[in-house]
C-alpha positions as a Markdown table, in Angstrom:
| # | Residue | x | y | z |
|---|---|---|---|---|
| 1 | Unk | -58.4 | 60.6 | 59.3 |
| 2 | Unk | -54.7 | 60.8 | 57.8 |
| 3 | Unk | -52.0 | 61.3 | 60.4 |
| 4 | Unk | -49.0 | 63.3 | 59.8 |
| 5 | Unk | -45.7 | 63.1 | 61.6 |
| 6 | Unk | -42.5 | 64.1 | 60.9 |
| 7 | Unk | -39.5 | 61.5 | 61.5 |
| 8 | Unk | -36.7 | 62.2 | 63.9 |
| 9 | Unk | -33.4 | 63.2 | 62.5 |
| 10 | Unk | -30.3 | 61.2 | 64.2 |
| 11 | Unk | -29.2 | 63.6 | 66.8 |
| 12 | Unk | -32.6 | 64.5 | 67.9 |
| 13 | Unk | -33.5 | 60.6 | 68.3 |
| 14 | Unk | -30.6 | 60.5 | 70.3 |
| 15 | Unk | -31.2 | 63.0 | 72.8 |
| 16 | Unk | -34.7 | 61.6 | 73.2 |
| 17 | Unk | -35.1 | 61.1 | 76.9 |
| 18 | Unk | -37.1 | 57.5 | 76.2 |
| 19 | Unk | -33.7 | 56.8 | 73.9 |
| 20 | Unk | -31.6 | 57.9 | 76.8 |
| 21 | Unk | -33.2 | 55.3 | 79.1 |
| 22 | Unk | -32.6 | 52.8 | 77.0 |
| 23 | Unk | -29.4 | 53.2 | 76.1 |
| 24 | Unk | -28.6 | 53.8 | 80.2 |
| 25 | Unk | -30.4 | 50.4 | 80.9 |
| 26 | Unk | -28.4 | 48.7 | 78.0 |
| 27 | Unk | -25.1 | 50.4 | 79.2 |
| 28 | Unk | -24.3 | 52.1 | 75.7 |
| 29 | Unk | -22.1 | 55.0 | 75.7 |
| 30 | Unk | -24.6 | 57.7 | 74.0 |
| 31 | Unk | -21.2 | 59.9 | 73.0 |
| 32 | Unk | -19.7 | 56.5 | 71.7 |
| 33 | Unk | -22.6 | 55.6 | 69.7 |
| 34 | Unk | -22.4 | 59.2 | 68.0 |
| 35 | Unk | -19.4 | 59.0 | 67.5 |
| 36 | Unk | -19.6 | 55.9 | 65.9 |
| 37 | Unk | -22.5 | 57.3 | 63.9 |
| 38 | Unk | -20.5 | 59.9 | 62.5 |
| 39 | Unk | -17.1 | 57.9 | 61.1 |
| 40 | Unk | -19.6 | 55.8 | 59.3 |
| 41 | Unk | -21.2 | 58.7 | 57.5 |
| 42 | Unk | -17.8 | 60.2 | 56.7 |
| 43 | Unk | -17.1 | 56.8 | 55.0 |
| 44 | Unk | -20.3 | 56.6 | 53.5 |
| 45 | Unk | -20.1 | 59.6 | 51.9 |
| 46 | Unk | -16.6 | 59.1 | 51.5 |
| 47 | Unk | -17.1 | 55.8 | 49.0 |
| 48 | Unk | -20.4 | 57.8 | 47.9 |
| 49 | Unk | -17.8 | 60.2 | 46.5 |
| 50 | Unk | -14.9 | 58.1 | 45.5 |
| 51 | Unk | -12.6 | 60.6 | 47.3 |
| 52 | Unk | -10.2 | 60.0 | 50.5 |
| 53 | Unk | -11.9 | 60.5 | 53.9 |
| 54 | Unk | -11.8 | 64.1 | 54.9 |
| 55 | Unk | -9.6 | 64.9 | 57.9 |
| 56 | Unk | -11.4 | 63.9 | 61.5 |
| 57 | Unk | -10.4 | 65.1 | 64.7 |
| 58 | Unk | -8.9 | 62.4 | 66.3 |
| 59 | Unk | -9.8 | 64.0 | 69.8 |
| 60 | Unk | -13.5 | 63.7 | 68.9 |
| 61 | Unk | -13.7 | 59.9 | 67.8 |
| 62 | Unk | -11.9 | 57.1 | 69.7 |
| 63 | Unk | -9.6 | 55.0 | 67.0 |
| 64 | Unk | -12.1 | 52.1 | 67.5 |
| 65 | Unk | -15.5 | 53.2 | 69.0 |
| 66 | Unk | -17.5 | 49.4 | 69.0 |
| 67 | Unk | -15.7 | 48.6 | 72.9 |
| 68 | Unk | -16.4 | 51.7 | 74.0 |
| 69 | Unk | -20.6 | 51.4 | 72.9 |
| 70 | Unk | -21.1 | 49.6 | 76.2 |
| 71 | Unk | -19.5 | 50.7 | 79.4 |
| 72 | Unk | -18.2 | 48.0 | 81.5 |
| 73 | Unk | -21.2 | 45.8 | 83.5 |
């Protein structure tokens, strides 16, 4: 019998309750983490491209999201 799944994307895997409670019980920021998430694929595709990184709301992403993946214990 051949099981057949489909895999998560990003954004649904983080707004997965059972990835929710971890992240609560390991005190990461889940709005940090995405944000994190997304300057990293701007960069990736970015180098991918060989072109400058295109403009990023400064609002939206902290200037240095790793402090701000866990919240203070």
């Amino acid at each position: 019998m051949a099981f057949h799944y489909r895999a998560l994307t990003i954004d649904q895997l983080l707004n997965d309750p059972m990835t929710l409670a971890v992240m609560q019980a390991d005190h990461v920021d889940p709005a940090a983490l995405k944000a994190m998430l997304v300057r990293t694929a701007a960069r990736l595709r970015a180098a991918d491209q060989d072109t400058p990184l295109p403009g990023i709301d400064a609002a939206f992403l902290p200037a240095d999201p790793v402090p701000d993946l866990r919240k203070a214990v």
